[in-house]
C-alpha positions in Angstrom: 56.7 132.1 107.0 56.2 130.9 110.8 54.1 127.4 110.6 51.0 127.6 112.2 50.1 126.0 115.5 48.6 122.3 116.0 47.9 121.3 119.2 46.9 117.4 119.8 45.2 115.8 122.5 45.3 111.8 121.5 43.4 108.8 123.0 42.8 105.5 121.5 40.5 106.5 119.6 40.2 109.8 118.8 42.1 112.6 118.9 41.0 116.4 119.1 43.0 119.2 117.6 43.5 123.0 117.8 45.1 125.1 114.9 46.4 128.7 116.0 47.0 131.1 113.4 47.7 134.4 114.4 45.1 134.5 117.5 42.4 132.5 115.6 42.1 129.3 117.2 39.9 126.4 115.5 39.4 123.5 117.0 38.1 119.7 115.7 38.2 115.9 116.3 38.8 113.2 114.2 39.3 109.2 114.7 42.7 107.8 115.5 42.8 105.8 112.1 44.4 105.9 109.2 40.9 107.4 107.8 41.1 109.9 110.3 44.5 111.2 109.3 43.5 111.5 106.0 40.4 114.0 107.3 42.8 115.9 109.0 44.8 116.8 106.2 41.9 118.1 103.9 40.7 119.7 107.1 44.3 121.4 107.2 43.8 122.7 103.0 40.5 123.7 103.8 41.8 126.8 105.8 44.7 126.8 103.5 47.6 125.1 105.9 50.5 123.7 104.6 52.7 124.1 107.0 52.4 123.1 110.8 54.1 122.6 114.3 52.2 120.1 115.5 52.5 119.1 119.0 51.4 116.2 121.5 51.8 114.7 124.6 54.2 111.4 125.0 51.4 109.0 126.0 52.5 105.7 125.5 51.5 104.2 121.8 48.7 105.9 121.1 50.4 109.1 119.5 52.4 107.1 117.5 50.9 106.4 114.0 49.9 110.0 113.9 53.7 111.6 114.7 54.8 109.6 112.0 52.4 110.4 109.6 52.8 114.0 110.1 56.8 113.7 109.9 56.3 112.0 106.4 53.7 114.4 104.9 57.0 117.2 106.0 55.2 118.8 108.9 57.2 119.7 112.8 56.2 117.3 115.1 57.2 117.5 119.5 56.6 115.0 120.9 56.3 116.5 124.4 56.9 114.7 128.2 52.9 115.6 129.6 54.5 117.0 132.7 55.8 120.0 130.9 52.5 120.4 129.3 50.5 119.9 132.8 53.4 123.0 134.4 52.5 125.2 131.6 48.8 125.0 132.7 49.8 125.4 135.5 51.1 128.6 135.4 48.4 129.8 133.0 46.3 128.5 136.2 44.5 126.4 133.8 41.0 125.1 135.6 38.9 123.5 132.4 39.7 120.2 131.5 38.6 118.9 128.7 39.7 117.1 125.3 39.2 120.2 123.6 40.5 122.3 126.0 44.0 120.2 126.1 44.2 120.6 122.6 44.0 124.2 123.2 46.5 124.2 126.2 49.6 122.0 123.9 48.8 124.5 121.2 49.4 127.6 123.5 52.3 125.7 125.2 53.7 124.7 121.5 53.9 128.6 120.2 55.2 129.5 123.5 57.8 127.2 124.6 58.6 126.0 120.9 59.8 122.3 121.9 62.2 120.3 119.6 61.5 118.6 116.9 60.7 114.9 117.4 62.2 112.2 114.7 60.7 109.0 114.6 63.3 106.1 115.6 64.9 104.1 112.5 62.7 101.1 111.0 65.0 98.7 112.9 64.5 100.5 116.7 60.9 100.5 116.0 61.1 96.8 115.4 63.2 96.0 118.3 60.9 98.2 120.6 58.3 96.3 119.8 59.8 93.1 119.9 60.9 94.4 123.6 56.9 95.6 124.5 55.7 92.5 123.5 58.7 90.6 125.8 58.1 93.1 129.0 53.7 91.7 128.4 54.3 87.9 127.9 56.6 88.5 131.3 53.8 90.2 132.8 51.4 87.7 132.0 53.8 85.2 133.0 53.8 86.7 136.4 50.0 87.0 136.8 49.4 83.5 136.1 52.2 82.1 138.3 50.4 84.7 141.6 47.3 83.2 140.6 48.5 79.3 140.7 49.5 80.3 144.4 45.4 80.5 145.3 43.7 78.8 142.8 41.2 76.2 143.6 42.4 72.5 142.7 39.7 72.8 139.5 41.8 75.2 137.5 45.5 74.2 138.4 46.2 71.9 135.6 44.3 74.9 133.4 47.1 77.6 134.9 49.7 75.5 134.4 49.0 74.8 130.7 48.8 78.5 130.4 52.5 79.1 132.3 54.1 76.6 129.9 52.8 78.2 126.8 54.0 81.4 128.1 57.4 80.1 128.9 57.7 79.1 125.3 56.6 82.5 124.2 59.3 84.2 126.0 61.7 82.1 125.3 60.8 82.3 121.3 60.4 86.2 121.5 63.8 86.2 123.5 65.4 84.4 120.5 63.7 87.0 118.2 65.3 89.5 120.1 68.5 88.6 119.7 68.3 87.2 116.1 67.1 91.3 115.6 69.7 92.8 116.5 72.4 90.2 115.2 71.1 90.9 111.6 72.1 94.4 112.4 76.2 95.5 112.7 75.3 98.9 114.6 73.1 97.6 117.0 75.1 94.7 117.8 77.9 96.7 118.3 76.2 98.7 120.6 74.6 95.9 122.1 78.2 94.2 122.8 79.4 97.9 124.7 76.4 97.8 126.8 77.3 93.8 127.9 80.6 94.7 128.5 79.0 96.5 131.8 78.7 94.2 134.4 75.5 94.3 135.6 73.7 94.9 132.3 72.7 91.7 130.5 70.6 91.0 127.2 67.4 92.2 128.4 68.5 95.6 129.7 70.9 96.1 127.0 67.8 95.7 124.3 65.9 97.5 126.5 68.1 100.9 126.3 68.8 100.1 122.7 65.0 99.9 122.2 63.9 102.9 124.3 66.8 105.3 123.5 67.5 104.7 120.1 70.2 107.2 118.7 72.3 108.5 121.3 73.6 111.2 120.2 70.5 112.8 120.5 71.2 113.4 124.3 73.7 115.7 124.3 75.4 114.5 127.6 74.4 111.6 130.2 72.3 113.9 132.4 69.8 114.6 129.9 69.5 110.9 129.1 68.9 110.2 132.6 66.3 112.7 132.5 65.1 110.9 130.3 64.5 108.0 132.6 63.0 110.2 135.0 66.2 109.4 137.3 67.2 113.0 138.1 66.8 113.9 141.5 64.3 116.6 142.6 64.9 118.0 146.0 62.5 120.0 148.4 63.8 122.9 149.8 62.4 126.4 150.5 64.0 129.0 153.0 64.5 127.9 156.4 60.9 125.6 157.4 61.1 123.6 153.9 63.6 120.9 153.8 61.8 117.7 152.0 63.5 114.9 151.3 64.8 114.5 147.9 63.9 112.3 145.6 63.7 111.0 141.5 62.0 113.3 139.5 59.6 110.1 137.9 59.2 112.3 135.1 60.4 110.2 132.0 60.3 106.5 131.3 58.6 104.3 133.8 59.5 101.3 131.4 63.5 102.0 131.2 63.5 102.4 135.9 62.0 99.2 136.1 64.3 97.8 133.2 67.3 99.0 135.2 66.1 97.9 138.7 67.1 94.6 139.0 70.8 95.5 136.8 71.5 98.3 139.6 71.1 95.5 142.1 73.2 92.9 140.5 75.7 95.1 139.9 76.3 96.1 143.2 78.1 92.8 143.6 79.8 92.3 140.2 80.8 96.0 139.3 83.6 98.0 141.5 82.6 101.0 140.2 78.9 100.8 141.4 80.1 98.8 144.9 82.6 101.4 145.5 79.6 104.1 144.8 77.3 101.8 147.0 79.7 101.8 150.3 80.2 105.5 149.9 76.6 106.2 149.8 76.2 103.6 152.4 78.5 105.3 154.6 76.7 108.7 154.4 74.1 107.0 155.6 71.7 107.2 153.1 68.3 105.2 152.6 68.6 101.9 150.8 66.3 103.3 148.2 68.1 106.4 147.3 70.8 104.2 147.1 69.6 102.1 144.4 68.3 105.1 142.2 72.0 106.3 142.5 73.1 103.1 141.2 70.8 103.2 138.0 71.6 106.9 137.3 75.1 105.7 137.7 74.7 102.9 135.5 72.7 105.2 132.6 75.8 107.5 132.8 77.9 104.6 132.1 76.0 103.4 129.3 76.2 106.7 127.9 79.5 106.9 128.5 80.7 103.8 126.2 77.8 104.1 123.4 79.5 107.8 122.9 83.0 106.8 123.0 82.3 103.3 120.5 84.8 101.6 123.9 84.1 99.0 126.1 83.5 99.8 129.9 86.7 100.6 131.8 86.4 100.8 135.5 88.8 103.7 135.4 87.2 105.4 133.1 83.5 104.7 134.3 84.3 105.8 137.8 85.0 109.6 136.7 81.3 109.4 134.8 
């Protein structure tokens, strides 16, 4: 028997679903707790579901506790990018919008489109992707207090200060946690080592696309796992009058582009593969932008490259990727 239908719209702290069985549609909310899990699933036996494909947007952290739960009690979970979701809409010309009505929109997307199943990452990724988070907000921090010394009235100088060295320490510490993470583990440090045998890609990125990719092999080739990143290109043209420029699609991870920003840079000075790609692109005359997210598609093909073949970069190797 087909499993029925869940549709989930999360926030913080709610979340509202919509169950289609057949063309019944019944909709609810419930609190994003571990209490509120717990209602859902006598809400579930109470119209006598066992099974379900339940489906929600990929919104940050929020969704998180409630994939898993779902996964463990042997449901289908998607975990779906919210573009996808918003195009379906879309084309249903979709005006209402509501929490209740974007339950009812991913449940109508879900038995339509049937998206793959999602599997939640291995106890150690988890781990290291939160070890990573928490790294990309001390930085951030780190940052804001450092813009705000710049201005800041003689009074609270000394005060900003204080705070910038405690933040120092904390990066450095969860830096060290980082690292001690993945040491303790032989496959990640394996992959970890691949990745740093790129040059361009140091300890921070390569946690970072250890973190935020997990598995590889669930991409089945590099494209997909720069779609991923939102690093595909998207062009603009229609008949003869249309002809927009083309640029990244900005439809994936926002986290993993600005990871790789600063790597595509370095790397046009200490990789040949990506300076030879950089003079080509240079000599076509391309904008210094489009040149860059070249260089970090470039640089995600890589990585896939040696993560699937277990072998360290080789510049003759990588240039054909």
């Amino acid at each position: 028997m087909e499993p029925a239908i869940l549709g989930i719209d999360i926030a913080k702290e709610k979340f509202d679903v919509a169950l289609l069985s057949g063309e019944k549609m019944i909709t609810d909310t419930f609190s994003n707790t571990t209490a509120g899990f717990g209602m859902l699933k006598r809400w579930l036996a109470k119209y006598r579901v066992e099974r379900v494909h339940a489906c929600l947007e990929a919104t940050g952290t929020y969704g998180e506790a409630l994939a898993e739960y779902l996964h463990r009690a042997g449901h289908t979970v998607s975990v779906v990018n919210p573009a996808r979701i918003k195009g379906f809409g879309q084309g249903e010309l979709s005006r209402t919008k509501t929490d209740k009505a974007d339950a009812q929109l991913i449940a109508r997307f879900c038995r339509a489109m049937r998206p793959d199943s999602w599997q939640p990452p291995a106890p150690e990724v988890k781990e290291l992707q939160s070890l990573v988070r928490r790294l990309e907000a001390v930085n951030s921090m780190l940052e804001q207090e450092k813009n705000r010394l710049e201005t800041a009235d003689d009074v609270i100088k000394e005060s900003i200060k204080r705070v910038i060295t405690c933040l120092q320490q904390e990066k450095k510490a969860t830096r060290k946690l980082i690292r001690n993470h993945i040491d303790r583990h032989p496959d990640m440090r394996g992959k970890r080592d691949l990745l740093e045998s790129i040059p361009g890609i140091g300890p921070g990125t390569s946690a970072m696309i250890l973190a935020e990719f997990g598995d590889v092999s669930r991409f089945p080739d590099a494209g997909s796992m720069a779609s991923f990143c939102g690093l595909t290109p998207r062009h603009r043209q229609s008949g003869s009058s249309v002809r927009g420029r083309s640029m990244i699609s900005k439809t994936g991870s926002s986290r993993l582009r600005k990871a790789l920003f600063m790597p595509a840079l370095a790397s046009m000075r200490c990789n040949p593969v990506i300076a030879a790609l950089r003079a080509r692109l240079r000599a076509s005359a391309k904008h210094p932008m489009v040149i860059v997210c070249a260089i970090m598609r470039k640089l995600i093909h890589i990585a896939f490259g040696v993560l699937k073949s277990g072998r360290p970069f080789d510049p003759s190797i990588a240039a054909a990727a």
